[in-house]
C-alpha positions in Angstrom: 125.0 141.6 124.2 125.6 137.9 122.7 125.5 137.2 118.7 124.0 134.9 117.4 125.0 132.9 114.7 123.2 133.7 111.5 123.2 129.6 110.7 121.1 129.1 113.3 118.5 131.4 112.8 118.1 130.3 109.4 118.0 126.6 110.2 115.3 127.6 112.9 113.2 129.3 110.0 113.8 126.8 107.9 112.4 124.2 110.1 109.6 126.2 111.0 108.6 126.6 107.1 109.1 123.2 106.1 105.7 121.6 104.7 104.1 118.8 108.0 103.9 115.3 106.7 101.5 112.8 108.6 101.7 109.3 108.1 99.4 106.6 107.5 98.2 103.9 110.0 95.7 101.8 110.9 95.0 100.7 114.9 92.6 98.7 116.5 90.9 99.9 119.5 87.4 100.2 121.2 84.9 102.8 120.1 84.5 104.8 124.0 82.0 107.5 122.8 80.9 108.4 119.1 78.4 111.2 117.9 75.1 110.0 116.9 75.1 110.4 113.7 78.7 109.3 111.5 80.5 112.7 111.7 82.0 113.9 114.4 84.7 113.3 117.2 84.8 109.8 117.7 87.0 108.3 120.8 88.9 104.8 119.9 91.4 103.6 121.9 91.8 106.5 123.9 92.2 108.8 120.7 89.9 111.8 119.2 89.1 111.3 115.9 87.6 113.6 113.7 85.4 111.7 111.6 83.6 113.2 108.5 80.9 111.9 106.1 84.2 110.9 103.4 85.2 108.2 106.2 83.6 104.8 105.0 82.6 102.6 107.7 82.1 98.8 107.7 80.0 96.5 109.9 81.0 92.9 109.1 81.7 91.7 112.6 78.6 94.1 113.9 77.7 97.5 114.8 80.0 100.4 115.6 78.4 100.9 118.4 80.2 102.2 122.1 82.4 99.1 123.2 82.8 98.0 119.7 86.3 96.4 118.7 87.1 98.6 115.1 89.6 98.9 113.4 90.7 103.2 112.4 92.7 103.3 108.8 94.2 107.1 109.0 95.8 108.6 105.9 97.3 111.5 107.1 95.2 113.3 109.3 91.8 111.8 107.8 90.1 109.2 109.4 89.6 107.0 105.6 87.4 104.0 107.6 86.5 102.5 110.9 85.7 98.9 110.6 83.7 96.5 113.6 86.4 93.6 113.9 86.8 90.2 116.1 86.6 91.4 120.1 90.0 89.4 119.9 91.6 92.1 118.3 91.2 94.9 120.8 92.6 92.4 123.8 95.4 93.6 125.3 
């Protein structure tokens, strides 16, 4: 039977304990399906995004409605605001 370096297996438990770190960003996309109500999983851009009633939402450049151009600001794993923007934005 092989041994196993005892180095290794604590490395592998230490990378398995270490604390997940997300990181913030923000993306542009278009809103493909959306709950009716605000909370929910949202679909931007090809992502699922769980949305809760803490995400703030702005409509300056109109509804955030299905087809919508928005703009997702994510801190961490929370969705923090989904904002209608320019169609100009989403153009690929």
């Amino acid at each position: 039977m092989k041994r196993m370096n005892i180095g290794y297996i604590f490395a592998a438990a230490a990378l398995l304990t270490a604390p997940v770190s997300y990181a913030s960003e923000d993306f542009y996309g278009t809103i493909e399906s959306r709950p009716k109500g605000n909370a929910g999983i949202w679909v931007v851009g090809g992502r699922n995004l769980d949305v809760t009633d803490r995400t703030r939402f702005v409509e300056e450049y109109g509804p955030l409605s299905v087809g919508a151009c928005v703009e997702v600001e994510i801190d961490g794993r929370v969705v923090k605001k989904i904002a209608s923007e320019e169609k100009r934005k989403c153009a690929k």
